[in-house]
C-alpha positions in Angstrom: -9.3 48.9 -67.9 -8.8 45.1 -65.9 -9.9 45.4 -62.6 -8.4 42.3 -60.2 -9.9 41.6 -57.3 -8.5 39.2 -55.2 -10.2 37.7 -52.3 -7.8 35.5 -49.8 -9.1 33.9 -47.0 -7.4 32.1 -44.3 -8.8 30.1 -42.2 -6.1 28.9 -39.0 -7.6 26.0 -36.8 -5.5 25.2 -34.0 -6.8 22.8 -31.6 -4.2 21.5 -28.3 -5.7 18.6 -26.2 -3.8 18.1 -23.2 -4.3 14.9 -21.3 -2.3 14.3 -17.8 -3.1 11.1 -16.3 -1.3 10.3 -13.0 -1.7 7.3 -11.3 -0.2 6.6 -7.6 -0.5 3.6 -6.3 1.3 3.0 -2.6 0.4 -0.3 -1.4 2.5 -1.2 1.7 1.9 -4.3 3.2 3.9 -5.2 6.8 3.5 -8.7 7.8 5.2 -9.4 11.3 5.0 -13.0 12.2 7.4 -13.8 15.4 6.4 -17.6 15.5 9.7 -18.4 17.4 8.5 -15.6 19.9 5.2 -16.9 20.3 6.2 -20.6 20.4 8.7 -19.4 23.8 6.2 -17.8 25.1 4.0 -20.7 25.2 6.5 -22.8 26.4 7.2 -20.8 28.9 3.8 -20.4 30.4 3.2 -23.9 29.7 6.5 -24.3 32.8 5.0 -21.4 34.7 2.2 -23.2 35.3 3.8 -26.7 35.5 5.9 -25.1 38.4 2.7 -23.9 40.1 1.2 -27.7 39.7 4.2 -28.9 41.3 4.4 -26.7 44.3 0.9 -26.6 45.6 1.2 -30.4 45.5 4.4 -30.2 47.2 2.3 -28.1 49.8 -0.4 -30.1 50.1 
């Protein structure tokens, strides 16, 4: 008599690679520039004091 032997082999590999980047980037810039604010204000302390120039010579 024949006598079969058969041999199977599996072999099952299973590699996952799981790569989550996440990357926020919040950049807030707030640049207030009130130049016509500033410029009145100056102008108007520049007559405040004008005023007070012209009245303590009127006193004098």
């Amino acid at each position: 008599p024949t006598t079969t032997i058969t041999t199977t082999t599996t072999t099952t590999t299973t590699t996952t690679t799981t790569t989550t980047t996440t990357t926020t980037t919040t950049t807030t810039t707030t640049t207030s520039t009130s130049n016509s604010n500033n410029n009145n204000n100056n102008n108007n302390n520049k007559f405040f004091w004008s005023s007070i120039k012209l009245l303590r010579s009127l006193q004098s």
